[in-house]
VOBA-1610 file (N, C-alpha, C; in pm, whole numbers, padded with zeros to 5 digits, always signed):
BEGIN
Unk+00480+03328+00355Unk+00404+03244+00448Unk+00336+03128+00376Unk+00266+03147+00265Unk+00210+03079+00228Unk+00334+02935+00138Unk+00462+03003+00084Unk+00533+02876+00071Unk+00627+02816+00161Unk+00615+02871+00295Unk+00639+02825+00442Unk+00500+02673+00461Unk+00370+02713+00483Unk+00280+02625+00507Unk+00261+02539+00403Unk+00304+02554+00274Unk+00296+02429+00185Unk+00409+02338+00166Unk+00511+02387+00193Unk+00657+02321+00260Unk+00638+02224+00386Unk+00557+02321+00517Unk+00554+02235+00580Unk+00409+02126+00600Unk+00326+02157+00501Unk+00222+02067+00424Unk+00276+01910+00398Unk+00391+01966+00301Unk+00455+01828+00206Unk+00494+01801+00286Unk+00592+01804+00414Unk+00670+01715+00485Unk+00574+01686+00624Unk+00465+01707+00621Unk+00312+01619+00717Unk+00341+01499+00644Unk+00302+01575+00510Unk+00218+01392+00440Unk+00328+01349+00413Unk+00501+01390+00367Unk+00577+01279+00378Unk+00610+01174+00494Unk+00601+01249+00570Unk+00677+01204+00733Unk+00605+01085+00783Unk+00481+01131+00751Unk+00284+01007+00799Unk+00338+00864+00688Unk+00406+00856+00603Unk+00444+00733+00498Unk+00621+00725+00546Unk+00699+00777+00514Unk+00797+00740+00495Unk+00869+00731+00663Unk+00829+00795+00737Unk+00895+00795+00891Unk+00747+00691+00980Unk+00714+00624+00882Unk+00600+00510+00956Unk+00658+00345+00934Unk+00716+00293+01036Unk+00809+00189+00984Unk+00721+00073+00946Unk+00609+00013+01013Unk+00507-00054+00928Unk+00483-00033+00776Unk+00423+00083+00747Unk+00403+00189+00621Unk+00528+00132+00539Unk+00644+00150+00547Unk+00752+00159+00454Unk+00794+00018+00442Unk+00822-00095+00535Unk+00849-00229+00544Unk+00732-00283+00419Unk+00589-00234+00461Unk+00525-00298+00374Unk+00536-00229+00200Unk+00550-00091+00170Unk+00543-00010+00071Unk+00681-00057-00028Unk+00828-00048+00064Unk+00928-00045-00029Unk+00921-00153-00092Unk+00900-00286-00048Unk+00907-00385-00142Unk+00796-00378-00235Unk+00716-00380-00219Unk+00615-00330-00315Unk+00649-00278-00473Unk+00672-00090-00443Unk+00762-00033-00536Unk+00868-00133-00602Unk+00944-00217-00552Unk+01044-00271-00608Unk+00987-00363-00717Unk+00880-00470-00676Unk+00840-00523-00734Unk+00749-00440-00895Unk+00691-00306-00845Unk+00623-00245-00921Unk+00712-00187-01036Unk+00810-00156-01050Unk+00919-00138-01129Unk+00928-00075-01216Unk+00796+00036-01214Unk+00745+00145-01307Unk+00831+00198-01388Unk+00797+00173-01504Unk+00885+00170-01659Unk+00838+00291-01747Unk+00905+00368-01830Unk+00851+00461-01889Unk+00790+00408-01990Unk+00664+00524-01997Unk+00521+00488-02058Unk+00425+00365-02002Unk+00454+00350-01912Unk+00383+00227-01865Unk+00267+00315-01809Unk+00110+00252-01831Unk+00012+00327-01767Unk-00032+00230-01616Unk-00031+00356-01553Unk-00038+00247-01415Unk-00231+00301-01363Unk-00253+00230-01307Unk-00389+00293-01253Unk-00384+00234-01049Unk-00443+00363-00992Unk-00352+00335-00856Unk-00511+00354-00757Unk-00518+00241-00718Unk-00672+00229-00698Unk-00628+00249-00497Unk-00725+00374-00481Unk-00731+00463-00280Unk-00572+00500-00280Unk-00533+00598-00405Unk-00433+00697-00412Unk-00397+00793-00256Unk-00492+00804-00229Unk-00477+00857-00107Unk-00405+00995-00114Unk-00283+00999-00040Unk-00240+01155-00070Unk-00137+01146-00166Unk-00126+01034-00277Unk-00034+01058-00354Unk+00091+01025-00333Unk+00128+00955-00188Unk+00298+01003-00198Unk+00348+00905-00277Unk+00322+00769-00326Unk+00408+00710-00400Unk+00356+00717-00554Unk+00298+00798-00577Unk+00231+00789-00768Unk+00376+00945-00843Unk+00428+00982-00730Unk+00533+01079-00787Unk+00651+00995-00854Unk+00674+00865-00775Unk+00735+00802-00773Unk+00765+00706-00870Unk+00605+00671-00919Unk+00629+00628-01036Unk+00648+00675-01144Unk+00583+00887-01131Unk+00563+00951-01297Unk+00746+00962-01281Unk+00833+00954-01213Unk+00974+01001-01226Unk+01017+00896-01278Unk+00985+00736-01285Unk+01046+00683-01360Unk+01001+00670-01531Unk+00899+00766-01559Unk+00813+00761-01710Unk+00683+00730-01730Unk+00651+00711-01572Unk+00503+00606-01614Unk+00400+00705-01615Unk+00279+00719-01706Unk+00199+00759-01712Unk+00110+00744-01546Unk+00055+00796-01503Unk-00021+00743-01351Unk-00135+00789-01348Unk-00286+00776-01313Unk-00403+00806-01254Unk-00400+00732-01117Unk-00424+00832-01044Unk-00457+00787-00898Unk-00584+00843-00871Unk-00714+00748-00823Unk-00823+00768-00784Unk-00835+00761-00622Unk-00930+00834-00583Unk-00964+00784-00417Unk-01080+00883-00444Unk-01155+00801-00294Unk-01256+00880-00230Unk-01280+01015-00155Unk-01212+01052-00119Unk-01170+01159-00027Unk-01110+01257-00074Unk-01171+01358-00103Unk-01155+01484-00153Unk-01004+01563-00038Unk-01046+01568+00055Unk-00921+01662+00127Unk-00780+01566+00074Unk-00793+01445+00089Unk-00664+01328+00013Unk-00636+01379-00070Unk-00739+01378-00176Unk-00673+01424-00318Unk-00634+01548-00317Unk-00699+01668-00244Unk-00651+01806-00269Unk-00450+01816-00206Unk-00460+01707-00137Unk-00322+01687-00052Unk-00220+01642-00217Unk-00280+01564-00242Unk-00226+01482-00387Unk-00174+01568-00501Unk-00262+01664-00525Unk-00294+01766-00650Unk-00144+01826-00602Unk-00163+01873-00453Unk-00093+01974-00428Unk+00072+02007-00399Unk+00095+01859-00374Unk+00244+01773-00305Unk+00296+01693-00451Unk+00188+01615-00465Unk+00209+01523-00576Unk+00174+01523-00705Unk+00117+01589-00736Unk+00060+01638-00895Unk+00165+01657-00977Unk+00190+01703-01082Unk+00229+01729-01173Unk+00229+01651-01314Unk+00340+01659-01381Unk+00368+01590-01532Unk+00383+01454-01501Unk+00263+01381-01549Unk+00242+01234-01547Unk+00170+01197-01461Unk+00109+01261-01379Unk+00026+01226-01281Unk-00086+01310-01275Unk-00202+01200-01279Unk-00384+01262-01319Unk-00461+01206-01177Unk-00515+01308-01100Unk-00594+01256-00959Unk-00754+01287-00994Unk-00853+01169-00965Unk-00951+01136-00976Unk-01031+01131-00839Unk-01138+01162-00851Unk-01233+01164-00702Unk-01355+01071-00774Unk-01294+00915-00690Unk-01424+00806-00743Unk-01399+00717-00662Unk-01535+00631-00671Unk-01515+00489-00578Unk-01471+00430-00620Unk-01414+00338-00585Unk-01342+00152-00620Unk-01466+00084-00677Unk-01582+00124-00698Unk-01671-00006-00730Unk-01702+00036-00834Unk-01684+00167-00918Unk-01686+00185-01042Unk-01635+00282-01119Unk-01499+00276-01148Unk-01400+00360-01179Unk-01406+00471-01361Unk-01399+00579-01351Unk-01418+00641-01434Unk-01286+00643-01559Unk-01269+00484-01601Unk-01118+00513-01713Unk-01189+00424-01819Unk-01146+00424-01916Unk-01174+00322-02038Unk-01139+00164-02020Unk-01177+00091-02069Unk-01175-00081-02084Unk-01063-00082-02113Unk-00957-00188-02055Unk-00816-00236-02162Unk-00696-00097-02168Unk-00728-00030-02066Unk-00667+00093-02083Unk-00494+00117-02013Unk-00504-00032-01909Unk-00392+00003-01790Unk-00291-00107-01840Unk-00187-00067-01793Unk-00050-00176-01843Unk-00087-00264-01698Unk-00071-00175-01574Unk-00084-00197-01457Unk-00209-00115-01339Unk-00243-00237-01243Unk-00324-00176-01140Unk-00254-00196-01021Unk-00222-00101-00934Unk-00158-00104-00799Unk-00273-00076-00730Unk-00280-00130-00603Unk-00341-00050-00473Unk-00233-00126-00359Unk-00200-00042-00271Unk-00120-00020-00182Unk-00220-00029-00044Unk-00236-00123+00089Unk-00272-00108+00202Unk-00460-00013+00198Unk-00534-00084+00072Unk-00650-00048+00056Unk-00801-00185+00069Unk-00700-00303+00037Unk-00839-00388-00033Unk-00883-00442+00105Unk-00821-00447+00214Unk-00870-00477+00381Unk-00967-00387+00402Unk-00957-00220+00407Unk-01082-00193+00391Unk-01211-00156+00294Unk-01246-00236+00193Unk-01313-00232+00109Unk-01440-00276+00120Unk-01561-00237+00089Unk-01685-00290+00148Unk-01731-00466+00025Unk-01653-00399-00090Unk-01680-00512-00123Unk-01561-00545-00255Unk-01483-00589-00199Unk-01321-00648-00296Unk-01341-00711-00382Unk-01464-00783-00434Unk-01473-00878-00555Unk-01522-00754-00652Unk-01601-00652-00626Unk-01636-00589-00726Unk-01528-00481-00751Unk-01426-00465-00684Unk-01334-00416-00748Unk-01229-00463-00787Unk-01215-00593-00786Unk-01125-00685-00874Unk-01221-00673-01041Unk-01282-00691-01026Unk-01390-00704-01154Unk-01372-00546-01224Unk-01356-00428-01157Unk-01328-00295-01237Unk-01169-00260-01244Unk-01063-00364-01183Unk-00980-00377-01195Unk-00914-00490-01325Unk-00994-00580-01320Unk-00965-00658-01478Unk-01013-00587-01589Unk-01169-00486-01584Unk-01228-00416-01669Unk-01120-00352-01737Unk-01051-00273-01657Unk-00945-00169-01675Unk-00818-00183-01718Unk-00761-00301-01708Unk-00650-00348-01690Unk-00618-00413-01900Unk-00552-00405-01950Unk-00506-00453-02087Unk-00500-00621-02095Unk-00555-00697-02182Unk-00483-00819-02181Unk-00350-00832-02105Unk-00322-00962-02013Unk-00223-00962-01984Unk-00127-00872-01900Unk-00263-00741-01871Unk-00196-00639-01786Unk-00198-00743-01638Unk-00108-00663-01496Unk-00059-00697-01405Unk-00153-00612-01323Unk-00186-00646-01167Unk-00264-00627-01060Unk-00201-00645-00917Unk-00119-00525-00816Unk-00041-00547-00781Unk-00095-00484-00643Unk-00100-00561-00518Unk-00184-00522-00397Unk-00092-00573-00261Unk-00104-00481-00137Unk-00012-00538-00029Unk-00190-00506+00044Unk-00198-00609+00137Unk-00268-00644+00187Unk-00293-00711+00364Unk-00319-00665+00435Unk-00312-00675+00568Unk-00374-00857+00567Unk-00297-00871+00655Unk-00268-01049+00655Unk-00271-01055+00825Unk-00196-01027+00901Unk-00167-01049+01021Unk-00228-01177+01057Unk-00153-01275+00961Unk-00183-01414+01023Unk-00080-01481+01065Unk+00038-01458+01137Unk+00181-01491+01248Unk+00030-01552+01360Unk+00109-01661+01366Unk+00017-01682+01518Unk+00042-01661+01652Unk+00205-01558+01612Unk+00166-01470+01736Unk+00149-01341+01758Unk+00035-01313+01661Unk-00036-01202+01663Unk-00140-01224+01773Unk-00196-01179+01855Unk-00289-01168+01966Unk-00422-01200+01903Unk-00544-01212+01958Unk-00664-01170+01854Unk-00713-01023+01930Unk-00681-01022+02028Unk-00703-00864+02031Unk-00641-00751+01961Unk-00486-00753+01929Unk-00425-00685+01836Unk-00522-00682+01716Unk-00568-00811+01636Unk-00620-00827+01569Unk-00765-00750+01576Unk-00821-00760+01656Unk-00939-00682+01665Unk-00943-00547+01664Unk-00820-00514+01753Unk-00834-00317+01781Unk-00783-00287+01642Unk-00703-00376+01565Unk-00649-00319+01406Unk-00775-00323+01353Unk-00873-00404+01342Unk-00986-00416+01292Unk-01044-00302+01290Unk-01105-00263+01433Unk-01153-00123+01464Unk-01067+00008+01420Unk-00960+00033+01501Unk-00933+00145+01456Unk-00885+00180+01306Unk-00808+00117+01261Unk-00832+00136+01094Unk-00919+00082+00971Unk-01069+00077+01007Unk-01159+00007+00956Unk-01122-00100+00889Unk-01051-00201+00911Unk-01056-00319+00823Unk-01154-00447+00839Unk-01203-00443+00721Unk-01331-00551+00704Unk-01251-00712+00670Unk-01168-00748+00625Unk-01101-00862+00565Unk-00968-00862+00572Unk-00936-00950+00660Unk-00756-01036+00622Unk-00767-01129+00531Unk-00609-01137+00487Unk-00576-01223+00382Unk-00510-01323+00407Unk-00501-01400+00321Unk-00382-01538+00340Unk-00365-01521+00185Unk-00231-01617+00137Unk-00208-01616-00031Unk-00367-01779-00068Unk-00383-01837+00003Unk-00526-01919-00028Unk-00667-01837-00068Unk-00666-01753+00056Unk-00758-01693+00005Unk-00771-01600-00110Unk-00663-01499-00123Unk-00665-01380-00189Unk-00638-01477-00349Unk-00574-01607-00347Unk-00542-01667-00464Unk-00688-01716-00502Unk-00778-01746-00472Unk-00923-01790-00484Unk-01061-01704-00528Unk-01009-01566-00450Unk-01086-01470-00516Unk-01008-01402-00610Unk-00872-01402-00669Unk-00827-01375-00809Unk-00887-01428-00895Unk-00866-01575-00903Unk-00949-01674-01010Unk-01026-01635-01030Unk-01081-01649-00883Unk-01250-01609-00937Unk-01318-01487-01022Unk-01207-01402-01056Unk-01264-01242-01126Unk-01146-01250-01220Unk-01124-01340-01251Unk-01039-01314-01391Unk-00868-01345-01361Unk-00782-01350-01265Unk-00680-01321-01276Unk-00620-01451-01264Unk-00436-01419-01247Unk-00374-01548-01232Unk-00283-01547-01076Unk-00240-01558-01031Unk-00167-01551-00920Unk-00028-01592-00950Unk+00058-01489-00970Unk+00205-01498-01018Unk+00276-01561-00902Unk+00311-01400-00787Unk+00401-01463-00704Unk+00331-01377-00566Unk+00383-01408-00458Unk+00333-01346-00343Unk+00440-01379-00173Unk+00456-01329-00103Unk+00539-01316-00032Unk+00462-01194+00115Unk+00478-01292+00228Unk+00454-01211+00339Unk+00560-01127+00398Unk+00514-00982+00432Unk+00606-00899+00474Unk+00591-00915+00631Unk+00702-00887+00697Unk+00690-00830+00862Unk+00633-00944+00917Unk+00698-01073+00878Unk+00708-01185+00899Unk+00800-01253+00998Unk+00847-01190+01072Unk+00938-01278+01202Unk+00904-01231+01320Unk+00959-01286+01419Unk+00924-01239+01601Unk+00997-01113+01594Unk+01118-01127+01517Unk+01169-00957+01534Unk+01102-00860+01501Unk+00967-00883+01357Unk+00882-00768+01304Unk+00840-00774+01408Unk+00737-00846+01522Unk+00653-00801+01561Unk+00687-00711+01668Unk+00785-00784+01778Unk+00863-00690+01864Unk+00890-00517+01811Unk+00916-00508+01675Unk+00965-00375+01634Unk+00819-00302+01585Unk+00754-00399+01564Unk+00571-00341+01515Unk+00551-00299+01673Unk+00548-00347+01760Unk+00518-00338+01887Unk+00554-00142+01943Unk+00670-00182+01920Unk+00738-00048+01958Unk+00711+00077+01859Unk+00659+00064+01725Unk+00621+00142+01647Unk+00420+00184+01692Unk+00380+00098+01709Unk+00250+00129+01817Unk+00268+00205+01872Unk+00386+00217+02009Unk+00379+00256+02116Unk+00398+00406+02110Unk+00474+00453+01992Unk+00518+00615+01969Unk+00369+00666+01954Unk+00255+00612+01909Unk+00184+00667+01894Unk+00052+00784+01976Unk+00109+00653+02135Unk+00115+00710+02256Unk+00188+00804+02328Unk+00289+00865+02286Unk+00360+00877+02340Unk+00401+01040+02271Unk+00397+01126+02340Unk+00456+01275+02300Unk+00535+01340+02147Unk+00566+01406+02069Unk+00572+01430+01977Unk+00767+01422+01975Unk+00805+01470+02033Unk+00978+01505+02048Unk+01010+01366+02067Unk+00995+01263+02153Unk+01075+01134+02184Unk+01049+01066+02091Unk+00821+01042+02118Unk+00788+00948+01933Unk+00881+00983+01807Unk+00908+01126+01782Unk+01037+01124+01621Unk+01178+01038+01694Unk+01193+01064+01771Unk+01369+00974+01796Unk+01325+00843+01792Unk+01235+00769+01853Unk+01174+00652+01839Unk+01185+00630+01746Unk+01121+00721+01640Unk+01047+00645+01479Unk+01179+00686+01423Unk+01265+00749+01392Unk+01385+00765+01324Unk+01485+00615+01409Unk+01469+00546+01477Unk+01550+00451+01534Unk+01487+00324+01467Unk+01353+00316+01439Unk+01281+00239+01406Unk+01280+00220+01271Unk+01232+00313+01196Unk+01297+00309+01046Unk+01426+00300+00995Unk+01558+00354+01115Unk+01706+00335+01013Unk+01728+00171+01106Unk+01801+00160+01227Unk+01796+00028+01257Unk+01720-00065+01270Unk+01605-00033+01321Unk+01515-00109+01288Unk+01490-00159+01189Unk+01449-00145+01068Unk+01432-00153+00960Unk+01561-00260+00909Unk+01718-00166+00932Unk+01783-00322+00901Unk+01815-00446+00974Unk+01778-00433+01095Unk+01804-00534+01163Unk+01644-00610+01132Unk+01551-00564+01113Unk+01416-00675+01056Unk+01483-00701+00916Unk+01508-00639+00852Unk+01574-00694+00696Unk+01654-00764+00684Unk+01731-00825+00781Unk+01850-00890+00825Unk+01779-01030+00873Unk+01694-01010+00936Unk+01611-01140+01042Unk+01504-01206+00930Unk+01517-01131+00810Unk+01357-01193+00722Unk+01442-01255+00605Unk+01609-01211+00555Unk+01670-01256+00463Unk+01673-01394+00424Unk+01643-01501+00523Unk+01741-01607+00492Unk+01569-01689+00538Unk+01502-01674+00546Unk+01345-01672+00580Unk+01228-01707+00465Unk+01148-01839+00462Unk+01053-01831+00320Unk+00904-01866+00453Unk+00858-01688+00452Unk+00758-01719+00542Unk+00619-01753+00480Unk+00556-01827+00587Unk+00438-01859+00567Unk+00330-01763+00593Unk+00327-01721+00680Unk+00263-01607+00703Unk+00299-01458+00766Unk+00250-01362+00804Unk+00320-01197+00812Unk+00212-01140+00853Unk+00238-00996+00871Unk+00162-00900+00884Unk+00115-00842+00781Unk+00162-00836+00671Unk+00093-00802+00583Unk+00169-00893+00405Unk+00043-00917+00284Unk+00078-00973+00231Unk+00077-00893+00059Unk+00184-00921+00026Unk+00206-00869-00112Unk+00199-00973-00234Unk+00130-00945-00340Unk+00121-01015-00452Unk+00106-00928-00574Unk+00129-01045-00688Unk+00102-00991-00811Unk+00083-01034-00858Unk-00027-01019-00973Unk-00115-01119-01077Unk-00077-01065-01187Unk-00172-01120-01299Unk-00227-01104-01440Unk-00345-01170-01501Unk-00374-01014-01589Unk-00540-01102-01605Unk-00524-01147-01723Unk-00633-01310-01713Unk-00608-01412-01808Unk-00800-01379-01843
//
């Protein structure tokens, strides 16, 4: 029984990331860009439940993933733990690792809700090696045909304090040390939003149809938005990915 409920433990917290087509549109490119190299020390700032820090110890990389939230991390320890991977229970505003210590800093769909993002850019350069890299996807939803009510109920229901643009987020890099490499909006066409639309709607909607939904949404879906964003140099998206280095 008990490796019945931790079986079906791991495939909760997989299913909540990887069968979430928002979640993965914004995550896979990410990973790609992150390109986790063996021995590379990564530091993974609102780890959350871990599901992508496995991801990186399998390609060699050393990993610490911190977050706030104890039941998260016990999810983390328990799914995602093992060889190469160290889970921490701390805030973002003052992280428990050594100076100069990280090759790399990831945070993944965290710095929107942060009470205050400059002071953890600042324990993120602390941390980070000469010349180490700082790698963040970031809720943007600046398409202007995003609603401002969409905009607002995202506000509310997933506490987000701050959207981004690459102006802004490039302005408060400078300002705490970094450089602004490259950056690129995800879920950037009328087709994302139409398919964001319909990924909302499962959420309403009963447990048996919402999975056929979200399995339609993540396999075609997914390539037919990957298809519509190919040939595309957007200006703005739903959410925005970058990567620095601190100078």
């Amino acid at each position: 029984m008990a490796l019945f409920d931790r079986a079906r433990g791991y495939l909760t917290v997989r299913m909540r990331k990887d069968w979430n087509f928002r979640r993965v549109m914004e995550t896979a490119p990410a990973m790609r860009w992150l390109d986790a190299q063996r021995g590379e020390r990564i530091l993974d700032i609102g780890c959350g439940e871990g599901t992508y820090n496995y991801r990186m110890a399998r390609c060699g990389a050393v990993v610490v993933g911190f977050d706030l939230d104890l039941k998260a991390l016990r999810a983390a320890t328990d799914h995602h733990g093992g060889r190469g991977v160290v889970y921490l229970q701390s805030d973002a505003d003052a992280i428990p690792v050594k100076s100069n210590s990280f090759d790399t800093v990831v945070s993944l769909c965290v710095f929107e809700h942060l009470h205050d993002d400059g002071q953890v850019l600042r324990e993120a350069h602390r941390a980070l090696r000469p010349d180490g890299r700082l790698l963040l996807t970031l809720d943007s939803l600046s398409r202007p045909d995003v609603p401002k009510g969409w905009r607002d109920r995202h506000r509310k229901k997933h506490a987000v304090r701050q959207f981004y643009t690459v102006p802004t987020i490039k302005a408060k890099l400078e300002q705490h040390g970094f450089q602004l490499n490259r950056s690129k909006y995800l879920l950037s066409s009328s087709v994302d939003m139409r398919v964001i639309r319909w990924s909302y709607a499962t959420e309403r909607m009963h447990p048996v149809p919402a999975a056929i939904v979200r399995t339609f949404l993540i396999t075609v879906g997914r390539l037919v938005c990957t298809w519509a964003n190919a040939r595309s140099r957007a200006e703005n998206g739903w959410t925005l990915l970058i990567e620095a280095s601190r100078v």
